[in-house]
Every structure is written in C-alpha cells, then in structure tokens.
N, C-alpha and C positions, 0 to 999 in steps of 0.2 A: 495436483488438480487445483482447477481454480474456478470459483463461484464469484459472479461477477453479478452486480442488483440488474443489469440493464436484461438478462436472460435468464427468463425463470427457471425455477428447477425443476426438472423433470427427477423426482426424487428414486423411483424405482429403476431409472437407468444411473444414477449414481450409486444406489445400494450396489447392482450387478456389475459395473465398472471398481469398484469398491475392493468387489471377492475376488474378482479377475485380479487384481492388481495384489493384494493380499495373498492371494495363492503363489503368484510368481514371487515376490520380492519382503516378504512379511513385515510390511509395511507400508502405507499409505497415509500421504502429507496434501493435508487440505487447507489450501488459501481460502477464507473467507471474507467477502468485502462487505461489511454492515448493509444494509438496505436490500438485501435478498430476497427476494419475492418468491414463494411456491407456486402451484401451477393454476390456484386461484388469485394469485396478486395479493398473498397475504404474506407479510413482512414476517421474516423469522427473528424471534424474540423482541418482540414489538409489544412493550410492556408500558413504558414511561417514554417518551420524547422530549428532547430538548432543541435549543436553537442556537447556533454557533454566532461567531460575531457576524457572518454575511449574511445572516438570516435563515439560511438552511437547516432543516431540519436532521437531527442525530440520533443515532440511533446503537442501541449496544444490547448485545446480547447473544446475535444472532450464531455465533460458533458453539454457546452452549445451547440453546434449542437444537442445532445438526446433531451435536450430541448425544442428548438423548434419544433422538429420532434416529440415530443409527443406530445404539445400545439397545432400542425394543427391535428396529428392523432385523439384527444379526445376531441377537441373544448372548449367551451367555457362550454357553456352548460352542458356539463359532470360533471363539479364543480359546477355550481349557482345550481342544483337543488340538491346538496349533502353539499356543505356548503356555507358561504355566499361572499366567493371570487367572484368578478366579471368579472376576466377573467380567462383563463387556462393558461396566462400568469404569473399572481399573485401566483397563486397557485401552481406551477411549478417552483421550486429555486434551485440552485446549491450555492454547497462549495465548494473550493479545501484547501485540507489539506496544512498547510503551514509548514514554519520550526517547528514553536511550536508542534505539534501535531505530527509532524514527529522524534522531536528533545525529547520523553520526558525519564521518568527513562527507563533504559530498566529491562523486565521482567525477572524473573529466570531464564526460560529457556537461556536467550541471555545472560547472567552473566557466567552461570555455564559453557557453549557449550564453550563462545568464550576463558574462561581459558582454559578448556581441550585443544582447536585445538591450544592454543600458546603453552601449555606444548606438546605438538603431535609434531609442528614445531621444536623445540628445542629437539626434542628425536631423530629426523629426522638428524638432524645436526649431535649430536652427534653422531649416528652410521653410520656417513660419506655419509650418502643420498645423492645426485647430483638431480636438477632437479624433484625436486619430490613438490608434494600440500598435504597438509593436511587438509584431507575431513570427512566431516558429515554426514555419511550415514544410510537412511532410509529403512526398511523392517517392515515387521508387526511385529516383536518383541521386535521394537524400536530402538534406533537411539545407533549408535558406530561413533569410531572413526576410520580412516582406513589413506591410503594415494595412491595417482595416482601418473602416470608420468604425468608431465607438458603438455607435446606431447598431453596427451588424450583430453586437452579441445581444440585444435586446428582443424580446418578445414583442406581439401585438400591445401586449399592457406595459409596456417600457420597463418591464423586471429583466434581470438577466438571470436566468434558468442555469443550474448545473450542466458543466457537459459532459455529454455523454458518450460511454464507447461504443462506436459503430459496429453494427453487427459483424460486418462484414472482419475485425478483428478479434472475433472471437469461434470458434468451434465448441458449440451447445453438446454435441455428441461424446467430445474427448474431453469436453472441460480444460480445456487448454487453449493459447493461442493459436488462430487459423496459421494457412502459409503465411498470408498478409499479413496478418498481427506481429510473426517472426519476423516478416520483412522490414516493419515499423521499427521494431525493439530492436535488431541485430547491430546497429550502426551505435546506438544505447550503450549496447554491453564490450564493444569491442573497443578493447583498449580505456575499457571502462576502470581500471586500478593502473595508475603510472608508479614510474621510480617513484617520483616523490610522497605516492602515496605507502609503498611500501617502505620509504625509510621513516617517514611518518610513526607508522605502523612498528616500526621496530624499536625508535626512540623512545617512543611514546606507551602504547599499550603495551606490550613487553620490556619494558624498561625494569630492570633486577630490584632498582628501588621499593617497588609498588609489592616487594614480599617482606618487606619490614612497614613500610607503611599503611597505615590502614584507608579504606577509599572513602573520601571525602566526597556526597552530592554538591550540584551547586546551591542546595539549600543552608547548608551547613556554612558554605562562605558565607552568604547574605548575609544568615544570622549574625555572622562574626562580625561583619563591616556594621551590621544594626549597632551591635553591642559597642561598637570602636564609637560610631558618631553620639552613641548615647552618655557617651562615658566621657568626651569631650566636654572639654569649658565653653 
C-alpha cells in the first residue's frame, strides 16, 4: 500500500483495507511518503520543519504517527489472537529508508534516460537554445526526449513549486497505482536490473571477502584521507 501527500487519507478505509489484507496474507507493507495529509489537511507527524537546500519544506515523522494511529485503531487484541505478538505496539514497526537504500546502483532505466537528457542538454547549447530545460516526457507510447522553456516550471510569483503526482496516477481507494500510474511505471521496471547489474551484484555485494572483512562506511574513508592529509608535511 502506498500513502502519497498529494491524496489525503481517508484513514478508516485504510484501517478496513488493513484487516482485509491482514486476514488474507498476515501481513501488510505500507509505503509512506512524508508530507501526508489526513482528511483535515493536517500533516502526519508534523512536529518541527525544516528546509532542504531548494528551499522546500521537510518533513519527518509521518510513518511513526500512522503507527500509532493504527495501534489504537486495531488494538491489541487484533494481533495476540493472529500471532503471538503481545501488543499491536510490537507488531506495528517502521523503517525509513536511509542513505544506503536510497544511494544504491542506479537501474537501466536511470543510466540510459539521464545520458540521453545530458546529450538533449548539449544539442540544446549547441543550437543556441536560451533558457530552455531538457525534459523526459511520458505518454502511452512511451517516454521521448523533448525540451520546455524554463518560464513553464514557474508559478505566477516566478517560484518553482514541487511537482506533483497527478491524480489521475494514483487510486485513493486501493492505495496503489491506478491502471495509468502502472502504465507510467511498467516501461520503469522492465528490464529495470541488466547483466551488468547482476554481475555487479555478484562481484561486489556477495563478494566471499566481505565475511572476513569488516564493512567500512564512506565515513570511515574520509576520516582516513583526513587523517592521511593531516599527518602529511
């Protein structure tokens, strides 16, 4: 299931999609995207705010407020008589994706797209374009390369506003992508891991070394290079 800010929640058909889903599969996996709105437009876990470097406002918290707001909606009880959790607090966990998971190879599709738009940007140059973006646009017979004026992603006050997912790619009812939204995504996912990612994958992430070695973040290099240039004459 997935919670998207652009469409409120309508919370009591997610509790009931919840149990439905729960009953059949004993288990249910909720995508949450920060800036979630309830059916008043009040932000889920909307405590502190900050502001990223575009100027947008951030927002974190929002899968541990669902949390709780499912834990009092489903009680306790809902779980001890389905598995042997003893609260619906136990049974009830959140993740947020961190850098790793956010930071990993990127897929075909994001390989192949973001050559084409630097060769698009550079054709743009060359035939003396002014002001102009070099975009990736979607219709049902798949994705081109095209280019706007700059002007178009601005507002009345010359700000450029977040964009947003069009209704029409989401289904409010299933909490899922509509047909459209899959039609969007299908061309995305397909053929989205190549050879090269999976030998990648095999050299690398399972590489036999990595069980005598211990894993190093990339903070642990830095420090090292700090300490290398600090230690130099």
């Amino acid at each position: 299931m997935i919670l998207i800010p652009e469409s409120p929640l309508d919370f009591s058909a997610l509790e009931q999609r919840i149990r439905e889903l729960y009953e059949r599969q004993e288990h249910v996996v909720i995508v949450v995207g920060e800036g979630v709105v309830d059916a008043e437009g009040r932000r889920l876990g909307e405590v502190t705010s900050s502001v990223d470097p575009a100027g947008n406002v951030k927002f974190s918290g929002a899968a541990e407020t669902l949390k709780q707001m499912l834990a009092n909606a489903l009680g306790d009880e809902f779980f001890r008589v389905r598995q042997a959790h003893h609260t619906a607090d136990a049974a009830i966990f959140t993740r947020k994706v961190g850098h790793t998971q956010r930071g990993g190879r990127p897929i075909h599709f994001d390989r192949f797209y973001a050559t084409q738009l630097g060769g698009k940007a550079v054709d743009l140059l060359a035939e003396g374009g002014n002001n102009l973006v070099a975009t990736l646009q979607w219709s049902r017979t798949g994705f081109e390369l095209d280019a706007l004026p700059a002007v178009t992603f601005r507002d009345a006050h010359g700000e450029i506003p977040p964009r947003l997912v069009h209704r029409s790619l989401y289904d409010a009812k299933r909490f899922q992508p509509s047909p459209l939204g899959a039609a969007y995504l299908r061309p995305i996912f397909t053929n989205a891991v190549g050879p090269e990612d999976v030998e990648c994958l095999r050299t690398d992430l399972f590489q036999a070394g990595h069980l005598q070695t211990a894993y190093e973040s990339v903070n642990v290099a830095i420090s090292k290079r700090i300490r290398y240039l600090d230690d130099a004459p």
